[in-house]
C-alpha positions in Angstrom: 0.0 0.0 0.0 1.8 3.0 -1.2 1.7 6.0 1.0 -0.4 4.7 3.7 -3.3 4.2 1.0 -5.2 1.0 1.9 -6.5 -1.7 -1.0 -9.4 -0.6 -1.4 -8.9 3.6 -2.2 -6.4 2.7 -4.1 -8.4 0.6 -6.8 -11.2 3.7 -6.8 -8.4 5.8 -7.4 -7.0 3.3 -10.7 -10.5 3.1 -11.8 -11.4 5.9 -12.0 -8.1 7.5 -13.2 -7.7 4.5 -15.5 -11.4 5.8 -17.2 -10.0 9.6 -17.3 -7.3 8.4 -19.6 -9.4 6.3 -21.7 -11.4 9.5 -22.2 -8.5 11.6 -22.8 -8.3 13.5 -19.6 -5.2 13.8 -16.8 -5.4 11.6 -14.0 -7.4 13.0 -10.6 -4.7 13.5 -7.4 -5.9 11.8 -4.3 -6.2 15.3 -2.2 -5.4 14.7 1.8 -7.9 17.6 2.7 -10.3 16.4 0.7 -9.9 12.9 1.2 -10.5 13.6 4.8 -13.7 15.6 4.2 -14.6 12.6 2.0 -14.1 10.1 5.0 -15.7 12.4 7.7 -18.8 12.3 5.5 -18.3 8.7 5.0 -18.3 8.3 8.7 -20.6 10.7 9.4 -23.2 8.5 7.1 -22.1 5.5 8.1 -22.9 6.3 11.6 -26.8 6.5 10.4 -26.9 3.5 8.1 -30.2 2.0 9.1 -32.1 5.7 8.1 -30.2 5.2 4.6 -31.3 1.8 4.1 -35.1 2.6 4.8 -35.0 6.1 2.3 -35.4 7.6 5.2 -32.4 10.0 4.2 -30.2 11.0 1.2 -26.6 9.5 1.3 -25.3 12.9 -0.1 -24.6 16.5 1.1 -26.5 19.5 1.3 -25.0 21.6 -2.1 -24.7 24.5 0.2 -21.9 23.1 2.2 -19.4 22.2 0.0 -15.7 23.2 1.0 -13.4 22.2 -2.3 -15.4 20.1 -4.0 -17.6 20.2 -7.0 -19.1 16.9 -7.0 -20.1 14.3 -4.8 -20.7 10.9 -5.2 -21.8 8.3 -2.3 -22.8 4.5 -2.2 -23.4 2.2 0.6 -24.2 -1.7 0.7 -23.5 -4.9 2.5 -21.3 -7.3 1.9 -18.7 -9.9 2.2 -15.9 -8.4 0.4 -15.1 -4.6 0.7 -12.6 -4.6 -2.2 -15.5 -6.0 -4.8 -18.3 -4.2 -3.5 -16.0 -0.4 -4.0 -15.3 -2.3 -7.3 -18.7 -2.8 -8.4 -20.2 0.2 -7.5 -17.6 2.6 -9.1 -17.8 0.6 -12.3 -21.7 1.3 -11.8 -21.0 4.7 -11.8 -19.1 4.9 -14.8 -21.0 2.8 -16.9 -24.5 2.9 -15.5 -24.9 6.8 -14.5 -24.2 9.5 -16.9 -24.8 11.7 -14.1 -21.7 10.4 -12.0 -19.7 9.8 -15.0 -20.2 13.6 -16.6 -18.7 14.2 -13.2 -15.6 12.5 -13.3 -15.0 13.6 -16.3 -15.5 17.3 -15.6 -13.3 17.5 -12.7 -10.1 19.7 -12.7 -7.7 18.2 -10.9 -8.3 16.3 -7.3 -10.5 13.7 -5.4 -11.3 12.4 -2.2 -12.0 9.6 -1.1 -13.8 7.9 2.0 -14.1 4.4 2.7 -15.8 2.9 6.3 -15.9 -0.5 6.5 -17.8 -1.8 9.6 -17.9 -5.6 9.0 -20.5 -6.4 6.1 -21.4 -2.8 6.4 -20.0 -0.8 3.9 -20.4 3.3 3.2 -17.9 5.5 0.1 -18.2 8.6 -0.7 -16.1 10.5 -3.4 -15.5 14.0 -3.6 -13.9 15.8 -6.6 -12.8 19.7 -8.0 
């Protein structure tokens, strides 16, 4: 794991970079402030994941708060494996949601990214500029 990065950020990070460069853009930085926003969320999220599993609330933040970001993308799910669930649900993203992908593509220059894995229990949420 280079630079303290575990498994699992670092395949988001060569997904979604590896997609940038098929499409002709530079690669995303993994951003320390805003990877830390990004996991504060994730946390934050996590904390309430019974009211996201009922609808009760949205997985992502209000619009008004952002601080260095200009898009945010979040998932959640159970399951066995961390490093295929992040996996799938990126590749989702970038196949399945023109929403999320027009994102990506757009961004300037950095991401974050937040990862909380609580047993089967897994939340992501990925900030970029």
């Amino acid at each position: 794991m280079p630079n303290g990065i575990d498994n699992e950020t670092e395949l988001i990070t060569e997904l979604i970079n590896g997609f940038r460069i098929a499409n002709k853009k530079e690669p995303l930085i993994l951003d320390p402030d805003l990877t830390l926003l990004s996991k504060k969320h994730a946390i934050s999220m996590f904390s309430r994941f019974e009211e996201l599993e009922h609808g009760v609330l949205s997985p992502l933040s209000d619009p008004q708060k952002r601080n260095g970001w200009s898009e945010e993308m979040a998932g959640y799910g159970v399951s066995n494996n961390a490093q295929e669930f992040a996996k799938e649900l990126v590749l989702n993203w970038l196949e399945e949601d023109p929403r999320k992908r027009k994102a990506i593509l757009k961004a300037k220059s950095i991401m974050g990214i937040g990862l909380v894995i609580s047993g089967k229990r897994i939340f992501l949420t990925i900030r970029v500029n």
